[in-house]
C-alpha positions in Angstrom: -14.6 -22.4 -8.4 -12.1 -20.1 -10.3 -13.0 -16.2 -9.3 -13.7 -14.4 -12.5 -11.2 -11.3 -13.0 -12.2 -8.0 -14.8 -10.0 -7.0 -17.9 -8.2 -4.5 -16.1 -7.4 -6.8 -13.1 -5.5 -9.0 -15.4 -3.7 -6.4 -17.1 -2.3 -5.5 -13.8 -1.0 -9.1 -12.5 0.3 -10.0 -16.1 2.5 -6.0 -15.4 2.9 -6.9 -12.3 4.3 -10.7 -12.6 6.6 -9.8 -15.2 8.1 -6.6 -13.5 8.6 -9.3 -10.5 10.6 -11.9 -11.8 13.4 -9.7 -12.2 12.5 -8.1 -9.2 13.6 -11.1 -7.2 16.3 -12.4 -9.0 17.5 -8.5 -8.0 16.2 -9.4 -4.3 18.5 -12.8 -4.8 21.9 -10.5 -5.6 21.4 -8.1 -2.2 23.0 -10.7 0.1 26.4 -11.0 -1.7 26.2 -6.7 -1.7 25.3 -6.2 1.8 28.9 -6.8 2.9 30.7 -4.5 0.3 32.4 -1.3 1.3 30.1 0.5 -1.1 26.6 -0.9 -0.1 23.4 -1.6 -2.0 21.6 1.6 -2.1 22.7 2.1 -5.8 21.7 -1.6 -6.4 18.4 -0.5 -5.4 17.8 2.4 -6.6 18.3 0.8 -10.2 16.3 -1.9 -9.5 13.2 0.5 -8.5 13.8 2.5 -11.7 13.3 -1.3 -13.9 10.7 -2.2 -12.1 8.6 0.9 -12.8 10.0 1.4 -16.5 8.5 -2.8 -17.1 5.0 -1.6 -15.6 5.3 1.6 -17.2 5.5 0.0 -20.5 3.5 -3.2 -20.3 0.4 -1.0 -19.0 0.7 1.5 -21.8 0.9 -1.6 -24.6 -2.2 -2.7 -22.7 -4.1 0.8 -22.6 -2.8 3.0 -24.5 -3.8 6.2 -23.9 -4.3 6.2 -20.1 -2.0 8.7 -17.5 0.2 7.7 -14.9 1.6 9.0 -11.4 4.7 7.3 -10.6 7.1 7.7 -7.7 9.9 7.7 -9.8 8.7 9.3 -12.9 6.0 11.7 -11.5 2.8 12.8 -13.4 2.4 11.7 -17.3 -0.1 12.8 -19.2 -2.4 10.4 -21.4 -4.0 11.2 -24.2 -7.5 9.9 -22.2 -7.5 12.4 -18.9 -9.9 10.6 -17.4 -7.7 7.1 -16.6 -4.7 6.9 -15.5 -2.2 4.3 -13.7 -1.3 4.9 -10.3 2.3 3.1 -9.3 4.6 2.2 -6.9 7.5 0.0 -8.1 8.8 -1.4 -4.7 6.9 0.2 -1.5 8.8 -1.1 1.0 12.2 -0.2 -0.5 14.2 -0.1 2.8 13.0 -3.5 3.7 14.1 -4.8 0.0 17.6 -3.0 0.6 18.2 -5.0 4.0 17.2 -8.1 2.6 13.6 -8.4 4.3 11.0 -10.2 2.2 8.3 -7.3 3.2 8.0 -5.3 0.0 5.1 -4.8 -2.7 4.4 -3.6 -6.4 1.2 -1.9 -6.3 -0.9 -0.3 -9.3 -3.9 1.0 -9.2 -6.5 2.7 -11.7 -8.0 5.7 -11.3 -10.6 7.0 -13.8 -11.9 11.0 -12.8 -10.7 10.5 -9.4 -12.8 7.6 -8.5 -10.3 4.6 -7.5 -11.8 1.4 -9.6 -9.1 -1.2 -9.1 -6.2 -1.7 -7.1 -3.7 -4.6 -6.7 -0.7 -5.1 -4.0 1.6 -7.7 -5.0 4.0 -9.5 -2.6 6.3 -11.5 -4.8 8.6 -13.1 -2.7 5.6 -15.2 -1.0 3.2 -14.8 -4.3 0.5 -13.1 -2.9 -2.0 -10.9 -4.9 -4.1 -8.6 -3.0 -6.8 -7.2 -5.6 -10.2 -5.5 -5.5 -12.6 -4.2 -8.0 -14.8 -1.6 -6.8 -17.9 -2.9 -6.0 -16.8 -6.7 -6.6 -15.3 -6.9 -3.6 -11.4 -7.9 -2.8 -9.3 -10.8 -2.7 -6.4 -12.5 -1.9 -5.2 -14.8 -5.2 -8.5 -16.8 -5.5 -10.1 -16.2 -1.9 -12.5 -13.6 -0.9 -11.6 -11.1 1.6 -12.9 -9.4 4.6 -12.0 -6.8 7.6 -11.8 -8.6 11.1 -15.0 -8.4 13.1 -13.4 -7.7 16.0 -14.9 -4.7 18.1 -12.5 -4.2 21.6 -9.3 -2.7 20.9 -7.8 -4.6 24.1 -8.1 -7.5 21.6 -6.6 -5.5 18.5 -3.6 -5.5 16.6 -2.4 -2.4 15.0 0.1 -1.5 12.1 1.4 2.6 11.4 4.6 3.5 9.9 7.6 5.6 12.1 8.6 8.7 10.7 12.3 8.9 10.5 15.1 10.7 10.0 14.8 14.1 8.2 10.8 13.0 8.1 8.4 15.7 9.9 5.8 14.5 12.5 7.9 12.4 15.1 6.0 14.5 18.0 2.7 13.6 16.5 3.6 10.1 15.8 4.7 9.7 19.5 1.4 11.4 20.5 -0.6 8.6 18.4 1.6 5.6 19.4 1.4 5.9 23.1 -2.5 6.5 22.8 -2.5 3.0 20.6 -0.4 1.6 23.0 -2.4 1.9 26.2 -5.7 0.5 24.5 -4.4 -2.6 22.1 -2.7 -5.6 22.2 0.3 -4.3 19.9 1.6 -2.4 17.3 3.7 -3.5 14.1 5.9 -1.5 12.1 6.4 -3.3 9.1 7.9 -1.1 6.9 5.2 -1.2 3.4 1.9 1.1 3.9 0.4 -1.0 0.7 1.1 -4.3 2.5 -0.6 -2.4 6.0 -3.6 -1.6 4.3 -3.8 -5.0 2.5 -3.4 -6.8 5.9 -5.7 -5.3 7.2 -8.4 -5.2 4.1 -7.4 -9.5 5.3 -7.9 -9.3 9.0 -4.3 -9.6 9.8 -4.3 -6.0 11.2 -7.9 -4.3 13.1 -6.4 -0.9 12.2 -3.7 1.5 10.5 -2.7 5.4 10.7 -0.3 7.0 8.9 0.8 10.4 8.0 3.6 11.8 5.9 2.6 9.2 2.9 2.3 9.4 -0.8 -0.5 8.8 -3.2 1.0 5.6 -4.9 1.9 3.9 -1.3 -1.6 3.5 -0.3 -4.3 4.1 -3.7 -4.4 0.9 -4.2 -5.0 -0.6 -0.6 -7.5 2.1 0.0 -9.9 0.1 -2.1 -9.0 -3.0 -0.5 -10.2 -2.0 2.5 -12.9 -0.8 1.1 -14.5 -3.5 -1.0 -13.7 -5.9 2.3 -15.8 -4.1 4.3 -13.5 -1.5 6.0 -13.3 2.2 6.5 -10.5 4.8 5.3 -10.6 8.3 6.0 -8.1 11.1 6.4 -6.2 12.1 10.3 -9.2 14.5 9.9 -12.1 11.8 9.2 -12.7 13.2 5.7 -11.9 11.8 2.5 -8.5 13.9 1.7 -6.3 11.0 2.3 -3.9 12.1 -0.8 -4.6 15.9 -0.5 -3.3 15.6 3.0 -1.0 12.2 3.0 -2.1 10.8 6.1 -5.1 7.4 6.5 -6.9 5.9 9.2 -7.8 2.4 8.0 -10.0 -0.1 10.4 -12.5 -2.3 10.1 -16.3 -0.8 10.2 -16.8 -1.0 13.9 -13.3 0.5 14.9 -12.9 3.2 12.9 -14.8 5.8 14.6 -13.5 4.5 18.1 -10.4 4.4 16.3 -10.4 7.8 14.9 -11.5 9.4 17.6 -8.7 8.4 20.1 -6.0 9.5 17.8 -7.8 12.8 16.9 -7.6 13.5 20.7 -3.9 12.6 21.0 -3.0 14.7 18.9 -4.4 17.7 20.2 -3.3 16.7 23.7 
């Protein structure tokens, strides 16, 4: 049986898929630019900018009207302040530079600060992470939820490395050794949307970040969410953007979870 998709859903995955197929003939071309003298960061960095302007302007035919944040083009105003688009062209960028198929356009839609839907698209293997709130999330067609598992022995976790020029490498070493000496791994993969969407799937028990942006990880807060997880701030509030850090886990582990990195840190 088909799932049924809200209005807004499919305005996002028709933005979305055509801002993609450009996107990966773009990914296609970095392999013959790796080797130049010059490199592909410029490549890139044009690419990012035509992805977002194709969202930008497929989203405002679609709803005119709304706002956006962008990480390229910041804050616009819509003529409707309650809604507004929330955007990341290519989280993962680094990964898309080096020519590893670990990147995501993400969009979600924010109406008075509540998030209502949320989508993290992986084009090079075609796979849509969406939720609704309150209808759930899902992977294309299938139903998602958290893992159930409840000993962190037995867990995998994801976080992202702080790196150069990047505050926090004292605390993130503080965190990572405390993960370390409880689970059965951590992955640094390189896309906080992609993090909080494998673990909305069960791929990942857990993820903690700090140093993050709004538009890496609005939409995959509500995928965890509507599968049955927990987010919350480094804190344990709800100040994930305010303060640009997120603890995502599945409903058993977070508090656990929470807990031991709280108490790294002020170790």
């Amino acid at each position: 049986m088909r799932t049924v998709r809200n209005p807004v859903i499919n305005v996002m995955m028709a933005a979305a898929s055509k801002a993609s197929r450009k996107l990966i003939r773009d990914f296609g071309e970095l392999e013959n630019l790796q080797v130049s003298k010059k490199g592909p960061a410029d490549f890139v960095t044009a690419a990012d900018l035509r992805t977002e302007k194709i969202l930008f302007e497929e989203l405002s035919k679609a709803r005119p009207g709304w706002g956006f944040l962008m990480e390229e083009q910041g804050e616009v105003a819509g003529d409707d302040s309650g809604d507004r688009w929330i955007i990341d062209p290519i989280d993962g960028t680094t990964n898309f530079l080096h020519g590893i198929p670990h990147f995501a356009i993400c969009i979600a839609h924010e109406r008075n600060g509540e998030l209502l839907e949320g989508l993290v698209y992986n084009p090079v293997y075609d796979e849509t992470f969406w939720a609704v709130k309150g209808e759930g999330a899902h992977l294309n067609d299938r139903r998602l939820r958290v893992s159930g598992r409840t000993d962190m022995s037995q867990a995998l976790f994801a976080t992202g490395i702080p790196y150069k020029g990047r505050p926090g490498h004292d605390t993130f070493l503080k965190t990572a050794e405390a993960v370390m000496e409880v689970s059965s791994g951590i992955r640094r993969m390189g896309s906080a949307a992609l993090d909080l969407a494998y673990v909305a799937a069960g791929r990942y028990d857990g993820y903690w970040e700090q140093g993050i942006q709004t538009w890496d990880m609005a939409a995959g807060i509500l995928l965890v969410r509507e599968a049955g997880g927990y987010v919350s701030d480094m804190k344990g509030g709800q100040k994930m953007f305010e303060q640009g850090s997120v603890i995502a886990a599945n409903d058993r582990m977070h508090g656990p979870f929470t807990r031991m990195l709280q108490r790294a840190i002020k170790a």
